[in-house]
N, C-alpha and C positions, 0 to 999 in steps of 0.2 A: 905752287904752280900758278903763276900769274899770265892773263892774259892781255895778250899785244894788241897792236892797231888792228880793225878788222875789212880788209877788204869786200867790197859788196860789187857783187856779178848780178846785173837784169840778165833774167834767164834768153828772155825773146824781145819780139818787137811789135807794133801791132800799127796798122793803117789808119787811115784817116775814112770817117762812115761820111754820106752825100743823104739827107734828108727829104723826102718829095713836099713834105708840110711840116710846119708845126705839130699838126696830128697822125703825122707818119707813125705807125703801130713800133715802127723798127725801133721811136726814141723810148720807150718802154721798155727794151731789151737792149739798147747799146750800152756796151759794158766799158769801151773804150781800150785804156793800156790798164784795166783792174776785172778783166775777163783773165779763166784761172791760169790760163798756161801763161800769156801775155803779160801777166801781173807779177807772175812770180821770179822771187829774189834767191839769190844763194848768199846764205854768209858763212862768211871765212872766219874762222880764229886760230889765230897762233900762240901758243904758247911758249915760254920762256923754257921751256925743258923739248923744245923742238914738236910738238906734239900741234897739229893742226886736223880741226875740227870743220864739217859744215852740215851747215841748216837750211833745210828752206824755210821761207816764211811766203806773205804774197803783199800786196799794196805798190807793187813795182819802186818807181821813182820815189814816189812819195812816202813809202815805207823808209827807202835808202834815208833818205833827207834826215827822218825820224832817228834813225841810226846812225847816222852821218852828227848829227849840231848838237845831239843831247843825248843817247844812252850809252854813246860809245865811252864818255864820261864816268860812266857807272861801272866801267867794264876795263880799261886799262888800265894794270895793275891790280885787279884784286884777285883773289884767289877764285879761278874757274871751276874748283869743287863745290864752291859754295852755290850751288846750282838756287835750292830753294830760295837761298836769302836774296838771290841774286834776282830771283823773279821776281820776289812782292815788292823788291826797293825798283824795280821798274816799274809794275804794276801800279802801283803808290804815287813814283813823279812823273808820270801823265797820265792820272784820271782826273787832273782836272779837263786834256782833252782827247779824255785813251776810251780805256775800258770796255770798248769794243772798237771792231774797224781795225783801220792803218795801226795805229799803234802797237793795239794787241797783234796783229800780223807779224809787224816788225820784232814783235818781243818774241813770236815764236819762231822767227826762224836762228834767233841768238840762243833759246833754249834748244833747240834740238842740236844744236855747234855743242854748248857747253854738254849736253848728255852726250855726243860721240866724242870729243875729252877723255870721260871720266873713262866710258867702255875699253877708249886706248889706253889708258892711263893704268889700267886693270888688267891690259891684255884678258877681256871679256868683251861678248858681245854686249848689248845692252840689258836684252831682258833676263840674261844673267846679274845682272844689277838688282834687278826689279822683283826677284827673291826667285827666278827662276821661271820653269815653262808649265802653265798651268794645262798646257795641251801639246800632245805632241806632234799634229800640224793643225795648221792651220786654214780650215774649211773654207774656200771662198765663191763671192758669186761676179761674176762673168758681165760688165758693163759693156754693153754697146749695141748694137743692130747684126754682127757677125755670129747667127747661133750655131749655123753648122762646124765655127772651126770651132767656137765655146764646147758643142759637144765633142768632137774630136781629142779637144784637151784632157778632158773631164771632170769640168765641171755638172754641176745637179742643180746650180740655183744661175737663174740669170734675169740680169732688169735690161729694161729697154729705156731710151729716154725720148723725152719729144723732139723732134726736127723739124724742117721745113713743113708746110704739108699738112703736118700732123700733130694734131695734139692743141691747137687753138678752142678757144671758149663759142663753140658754135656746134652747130647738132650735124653738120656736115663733118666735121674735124673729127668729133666724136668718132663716127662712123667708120672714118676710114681708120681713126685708133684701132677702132675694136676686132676691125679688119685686121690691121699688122699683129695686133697682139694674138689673136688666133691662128695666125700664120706661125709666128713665135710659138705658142704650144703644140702645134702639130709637129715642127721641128724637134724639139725640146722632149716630147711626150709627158704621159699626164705625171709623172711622179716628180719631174725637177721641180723647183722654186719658181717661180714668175713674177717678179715685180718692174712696177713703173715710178720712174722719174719724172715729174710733172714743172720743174723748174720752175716752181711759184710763177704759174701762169693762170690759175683758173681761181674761180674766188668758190664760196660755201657750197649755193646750190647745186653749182656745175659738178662738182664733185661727189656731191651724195646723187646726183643723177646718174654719174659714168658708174660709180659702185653698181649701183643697181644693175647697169645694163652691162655692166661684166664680170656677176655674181659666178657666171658659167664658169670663166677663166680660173677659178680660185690663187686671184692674185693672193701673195702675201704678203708686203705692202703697198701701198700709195704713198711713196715719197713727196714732200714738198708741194705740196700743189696749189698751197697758200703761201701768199709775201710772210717772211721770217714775222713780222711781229703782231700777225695775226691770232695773238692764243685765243682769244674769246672764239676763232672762226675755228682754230686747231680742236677747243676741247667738245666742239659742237662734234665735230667731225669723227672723233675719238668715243664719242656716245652717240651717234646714229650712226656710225658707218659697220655692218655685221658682215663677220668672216673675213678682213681684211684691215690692218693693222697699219697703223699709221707713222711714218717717220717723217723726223725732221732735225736739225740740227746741221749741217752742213755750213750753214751761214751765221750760227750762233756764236757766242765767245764767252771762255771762263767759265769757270764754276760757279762763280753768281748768276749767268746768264740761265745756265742749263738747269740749275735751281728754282730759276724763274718757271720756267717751262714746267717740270716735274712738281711746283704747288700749282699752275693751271690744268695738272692733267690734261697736259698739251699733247703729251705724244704716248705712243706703246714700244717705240724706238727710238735711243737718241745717235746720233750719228754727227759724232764733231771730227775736223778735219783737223788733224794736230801740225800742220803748217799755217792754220790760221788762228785757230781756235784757244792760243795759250801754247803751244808747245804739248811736248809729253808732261812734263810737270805739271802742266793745269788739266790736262786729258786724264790723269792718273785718277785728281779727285774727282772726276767728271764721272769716272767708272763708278768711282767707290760709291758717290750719292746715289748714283742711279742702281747702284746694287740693293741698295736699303729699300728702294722704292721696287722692288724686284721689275726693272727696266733694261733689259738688256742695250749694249753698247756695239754699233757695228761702224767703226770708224772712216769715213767719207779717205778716198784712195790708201786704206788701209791696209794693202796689197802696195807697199811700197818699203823703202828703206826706214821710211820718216815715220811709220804706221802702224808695222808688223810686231813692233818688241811689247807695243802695248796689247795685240791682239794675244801675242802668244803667251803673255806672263799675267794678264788677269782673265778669274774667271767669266767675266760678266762681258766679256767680247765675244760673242759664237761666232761670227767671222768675220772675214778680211773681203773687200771691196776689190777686184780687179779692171782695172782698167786696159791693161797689155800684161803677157808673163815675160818681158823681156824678150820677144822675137826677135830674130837677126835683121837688121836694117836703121836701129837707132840706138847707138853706143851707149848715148848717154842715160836710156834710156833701160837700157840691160844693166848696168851698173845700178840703178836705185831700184832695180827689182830683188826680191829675195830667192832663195830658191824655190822652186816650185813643181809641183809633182802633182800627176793624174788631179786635178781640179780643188788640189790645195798646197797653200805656204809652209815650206819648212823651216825651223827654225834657224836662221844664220847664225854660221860660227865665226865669223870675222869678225876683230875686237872692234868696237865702238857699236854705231848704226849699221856699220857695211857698204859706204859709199867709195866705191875706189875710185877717184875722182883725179887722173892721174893731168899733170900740166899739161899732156898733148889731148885729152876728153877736153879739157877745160878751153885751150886754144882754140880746138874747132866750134863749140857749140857757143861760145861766150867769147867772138873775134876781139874784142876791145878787151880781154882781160891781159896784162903783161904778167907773165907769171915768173 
């Protein structure tokens, strides 16, 4: 089963930001066209027995490019089962300028094509591959600021993340946090989950400051609340922060990275997103180290097509991240959901990943694709 030339879809588009200074707070957080939905790539593979695959990855253009002048090299013509070998001989000819970032992006959204391949190729889904379902759904928590429809769905666990307003490194910002988060548990009631996403915006003290004054809350995590390659600040915060458990990983890459992390007793959660982070194939061993180190895994949009097979088929993933369960108004976006029921994931039975990504889904959301 040999794979053909590989078509690459930019998923979306992204504007142009207008600066008021050089010390405009906004240039701190302009992500540009490498912000995630904006960033993100779909790849396509065909194979030579008819059989076509896709991935996401994220690094937009500049992922493309990577995929485009040099891995695609690696990849026509050879055998698209050969999933592992396929990854470390990418892994391998760009660490001289990979190993995290663009590249590794680009390399996962070529691994998640080649695993829904093989699932078609099986007529299985994936985590059928993956020795099977080590849970029979999949537990998730409820991303965003809507908690009344979150309960309604039923979910039990839910994060909030910061926005406008709210959630800056100032004792005003604080305040009005601690305000919405309390609003969130009165909705929610005392028994659901409560966590925050802090989008690596606040540095050490800030942080072991807000623990304290939202000890009430019994968050159970604080997501990200330091820039990715703060461990010395992570493992501070991992031994003074009590009753509230810290994650990170979202912005991390590969099993060497998340190794890094797990000898700083950086985190109590790792959380890699397998459209950035290596693929499934690098997510796999991401699980496995962190199970040795008894660290549980909860996969950043884990609640997706690209996410779930890993959730449901190892033990060291307790749950799946949701973002949307597929609500009626974004096709394409009901398409990379799994099924879902009373406030968790079941497992899908459509062979590969379960992306029905049909030429007229692909038309409308990706105009410049000719299919």
């Amino acid at each position: 089963m040999k794979a053909a030339p590989l078509p690459l879809l930019p998923a979306s588009r992204f504007g142009r930001r207008e600066f008021t200074s050089d010390y405009d707070p906004a240039r701190w957080r302009w992500f540009g066209p490498f912000s995630q939905l904006a960033g993100s790539i779909l790849v396509q593979i065909r194979t030579d027995q008819g059989i076509t695959g896709y991935g996401m990855g994220g690094g937009g253009t500049a992922a493309v490019h990577i995929i485009e002048t040099h891995l695609k090299d690696l990849l026509v013509g050879a055998n698209a089962a050969n999933i592992e070998l396929l990854w470390e001989q990418m892994f391998s000819s760009t660490s001289f300028y990979g190993r995290k970032g663009l590249a590794i992006m680009a390399i996962s959204g070529i691994d998640l094509a080649l695993w829904d391949i093989a699932g078609q190729a099986a007529g299985l889904p994936v985590w059928r591959l993956l020795g099977g379902a080590a849970k029979e759904r999949a537990p998730a928590y409820s991303t965003g600021s809507n908690f009344e429809r979150g309960v309604a769905l039923g979910f039990r666990a839910f994060k909030m993340g910061l926005y406008e307003g709210v959630g800056g490194a100032d004792k005003e910002s604080m305040q009005r946090l601690l305000a919405e988060l309390r609003k969130a548990r009165s909705i929610i009631g005392p028994d659901s989950r409560l966590m925050i996403d802090c989008l690596c915006r606040w540095n050490v003290e800030y942080t072991l400051e807000f623990a304290r004054a939202a000890e009430d809350l019994r968050l159970d995590f604080i997501e990200e609340p330091l820039l990715p390659d703060d461990l010395a600040g992570y493992e501070r915060l991992c031994r003074e922060v009590r009753g509230t458990r810290i994650a990170l990983g979202e912005h991390e890459y590969t099993r060497y990275g998340f190794a890094h992390v797990l000898r700083h007793s950086a985190a109590h959660i790792l959380q890699p997103d397998l459209t950035w982070c290596g693929g499934l194939t690098d997510a796999r061993h991401v699980a496995a180290i962190a199970a040795a180190q008894g660290v549980p895994v909860m996969p950043h949009r884990g609640g997706s097509v690209f996410g779930i097979h890993l959730v449901i088929s190892h033990p060291n993933c307790p749950m799946a991240e949701s973002f949307g369960t597929g609500e009626p108004g974004n096709e394409m976006m009901e398409r990379l959901t799994p099924p879902f029921e009373k406030g968790a994931y079941l497992p899908p039975e459509r062979p590969g990943l379960g992306a029905d990504l049909t030429p007229a889904i692909l038309r409308m959301y990706v105009p410049s694709l000719a299919v």
